[in-house]
N, C-alpha and C positions, 0 to 999 in steps of 0.2 A: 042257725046263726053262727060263723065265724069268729065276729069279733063284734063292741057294740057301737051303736053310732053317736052316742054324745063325744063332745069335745069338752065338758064340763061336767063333775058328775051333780051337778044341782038338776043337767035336763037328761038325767037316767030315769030310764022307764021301768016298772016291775019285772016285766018280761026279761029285761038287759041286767038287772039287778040278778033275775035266779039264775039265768046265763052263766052269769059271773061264780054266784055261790058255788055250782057245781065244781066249777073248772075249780077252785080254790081247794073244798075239798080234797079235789082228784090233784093237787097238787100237794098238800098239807098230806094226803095219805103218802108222799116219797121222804117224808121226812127222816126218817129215822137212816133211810139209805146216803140221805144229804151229808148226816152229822158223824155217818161209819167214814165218808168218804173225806169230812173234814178233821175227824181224829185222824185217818190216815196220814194229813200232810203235816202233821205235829212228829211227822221220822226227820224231817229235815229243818224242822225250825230251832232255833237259839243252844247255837255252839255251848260248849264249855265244857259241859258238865260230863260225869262218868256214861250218862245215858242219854237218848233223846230225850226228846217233850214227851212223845208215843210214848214209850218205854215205860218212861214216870209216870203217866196216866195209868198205863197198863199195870203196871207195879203197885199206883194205890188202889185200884179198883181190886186187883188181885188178893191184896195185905186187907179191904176190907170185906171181900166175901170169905176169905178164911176163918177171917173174927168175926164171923154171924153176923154182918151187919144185915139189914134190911136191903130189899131189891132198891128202895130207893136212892139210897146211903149208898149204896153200890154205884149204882147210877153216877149220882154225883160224884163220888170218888172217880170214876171215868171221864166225866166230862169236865171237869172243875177247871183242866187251864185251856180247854177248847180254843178263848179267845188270846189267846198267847199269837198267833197267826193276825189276825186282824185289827187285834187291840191291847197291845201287850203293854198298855198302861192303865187298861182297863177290864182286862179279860174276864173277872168273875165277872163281871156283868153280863156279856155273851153268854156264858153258862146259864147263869140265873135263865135267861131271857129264853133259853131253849127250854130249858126245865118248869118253867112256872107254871105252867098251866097244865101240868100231868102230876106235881107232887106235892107233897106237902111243906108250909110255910118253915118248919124247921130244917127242911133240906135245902130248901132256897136261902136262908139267913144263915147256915153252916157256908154254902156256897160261897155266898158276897162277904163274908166277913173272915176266910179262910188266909187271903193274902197278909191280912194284918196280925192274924194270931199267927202266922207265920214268923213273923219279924221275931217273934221273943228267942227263937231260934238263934238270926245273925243281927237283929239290928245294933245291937249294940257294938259289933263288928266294923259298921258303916257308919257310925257316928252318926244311927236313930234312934238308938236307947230299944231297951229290950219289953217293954212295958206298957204297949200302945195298946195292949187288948184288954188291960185295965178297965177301960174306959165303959167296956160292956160287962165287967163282973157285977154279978148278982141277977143279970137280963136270963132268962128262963134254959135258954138254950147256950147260953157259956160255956159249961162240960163238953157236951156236945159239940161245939167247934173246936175244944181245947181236944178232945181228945180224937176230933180227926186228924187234927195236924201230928198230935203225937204217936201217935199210932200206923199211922199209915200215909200221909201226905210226906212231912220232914225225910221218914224213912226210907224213900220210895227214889232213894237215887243209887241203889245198888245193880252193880251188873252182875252181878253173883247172882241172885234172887229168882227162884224158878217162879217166872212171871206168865200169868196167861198170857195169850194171843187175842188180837183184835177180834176174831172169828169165834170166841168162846161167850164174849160178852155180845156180840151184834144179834143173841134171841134177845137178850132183859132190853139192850136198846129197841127193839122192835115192839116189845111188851111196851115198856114207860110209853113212847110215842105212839101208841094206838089207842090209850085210853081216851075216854071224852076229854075233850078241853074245855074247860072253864072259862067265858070273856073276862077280863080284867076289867072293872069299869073307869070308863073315860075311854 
């Protein structure tokens, strides 16, 4: 089979259904190649700053495997502003969304909550008040975002900084994206 013949997937047949399964698989297996090639185009996105988007990913993935984090932690610290390129008013989300179903819930809620514990940083710089991450003190995993921002996120715009290469981290990207994936329900 090709491709399959409903125009509808209500008149999909099982046959057409495992068709499909396979191809999905063999497609979800180029993942990890997808998201090396989508950190790549974060060299050229959102001017300003002393380094690119690349750079700063590569900077806190770097600043958190030096401090022992976890492969996971790692992970994240690499992909965290991934969606900076597609949704840069919503980027952890894209992160999250890549990540969820290979790590654990406290990589994914450091993840999405990352932008805001950011703010304490400059918001009050920008007339948003420095104090927004308040809102989640005492939630289990608070330290934990606090201390990625401090540690390695905030920091991680230095050009000085002997910072890995894309090609150092794209085995643990290959590790994370080949684990089983877990369905979300719904």
């Amino acid at each position: 089979m090709e491709q399959v013949a409903f125009r509808a997937m209500k008149d999909g047949t099982r046959e057409e259904y495992e068709f499909l399964g396979g191809l999905e698989e063999e497609w979800a297996g180029g993942q990890a190649g997808r998201v090396l090639e989508a950190m790549a185009s974060l060299d050229g996105a959102l001017g300003g700053y002393r380094v690119s988007r690349l750079t700063h990913c590569l900077q806190t993935a770097t600043r958190a495997e030096r401090d022992n984090a976890d492969d996971e932690m790692v992970f994240a610290a690499l992909i965290h502003d991934i969606g900076d390129v597609l949704a840069p008013r919503n980027h952890a989300a894209v992160a999250v969304g890549i990540m969820r179903p290979y790590v654990r819930e406290e990589v994914t809620w450091v993840t999405e909550k990352h932008g805001l514990f950011q703010e304490y940083y400059y918001g009050h710089l920008v007339g948003r008040g420095r104090n927004a991450r308040e809102a989640h003190r005492g939630h289990r995993w608070f330290d934990s975002c606090a201390n990625f921002c401090e540690r390695w996120d905030q920091a991680a715009f230095d050009p000085d900084y002997d910072t890995r290469p894309l090609a150092h981290f794209a085995p643990l990207v290959e590790d994370v994206l080949s684990r089983p994936a877990w369905r979300a329900a719904g």
